[in-house]
C-alpha positions in Angstrom: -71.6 -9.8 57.9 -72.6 -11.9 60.9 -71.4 -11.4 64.5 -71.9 -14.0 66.9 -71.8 -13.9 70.5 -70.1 -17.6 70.7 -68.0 -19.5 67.9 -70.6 -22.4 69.0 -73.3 -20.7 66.9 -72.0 -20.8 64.0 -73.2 -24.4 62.5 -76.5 -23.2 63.4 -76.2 -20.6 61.1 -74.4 -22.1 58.2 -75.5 -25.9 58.2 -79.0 -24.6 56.9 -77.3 -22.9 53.4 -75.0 -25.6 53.0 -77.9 -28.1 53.1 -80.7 -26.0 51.7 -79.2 -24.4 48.9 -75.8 -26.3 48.7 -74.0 -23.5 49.5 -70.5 -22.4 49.7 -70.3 -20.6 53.1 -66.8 -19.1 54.2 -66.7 -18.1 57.4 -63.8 -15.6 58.5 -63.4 -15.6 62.5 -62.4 -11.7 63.4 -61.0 -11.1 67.2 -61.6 -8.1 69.0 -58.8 -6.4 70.9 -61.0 -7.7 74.0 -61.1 -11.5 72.3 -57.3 -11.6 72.0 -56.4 -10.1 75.4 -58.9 -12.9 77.2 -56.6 -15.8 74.5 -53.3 -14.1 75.9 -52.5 -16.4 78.7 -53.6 -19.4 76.0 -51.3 -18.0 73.6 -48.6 -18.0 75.8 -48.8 -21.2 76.8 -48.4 -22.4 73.5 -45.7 -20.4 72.2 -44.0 -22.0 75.4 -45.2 -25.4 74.8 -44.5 -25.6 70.8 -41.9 -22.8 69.8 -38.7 -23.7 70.5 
């Protein structure tokens, strides 16, 4: 397991497996409680903009 502190670092973490060693690198994006409480206000502007 890897924790980042931005989604932004995560090519420089995987790009040097997949080109090294031809990897297969899945990467599985967890939110905190913290994380989805900052994305409410996001979130609700797209249930608004696209659920109807």
């Amino acid at each position: 397991m890897v924790n980042f502190d931005h989604p932004s670092q995560i090519p420089a973490f995987a790009e040097p497996w997949f080109l090294a060693f031809k990897a297969d690198v899945q990467i599985h994006p967890v939110m905190t409680m913290q994380d989805l409480q900052k994305a409410g206000p996001a979130i609700e502007k797209a249930v608004k903009e696209y659920a109807s």
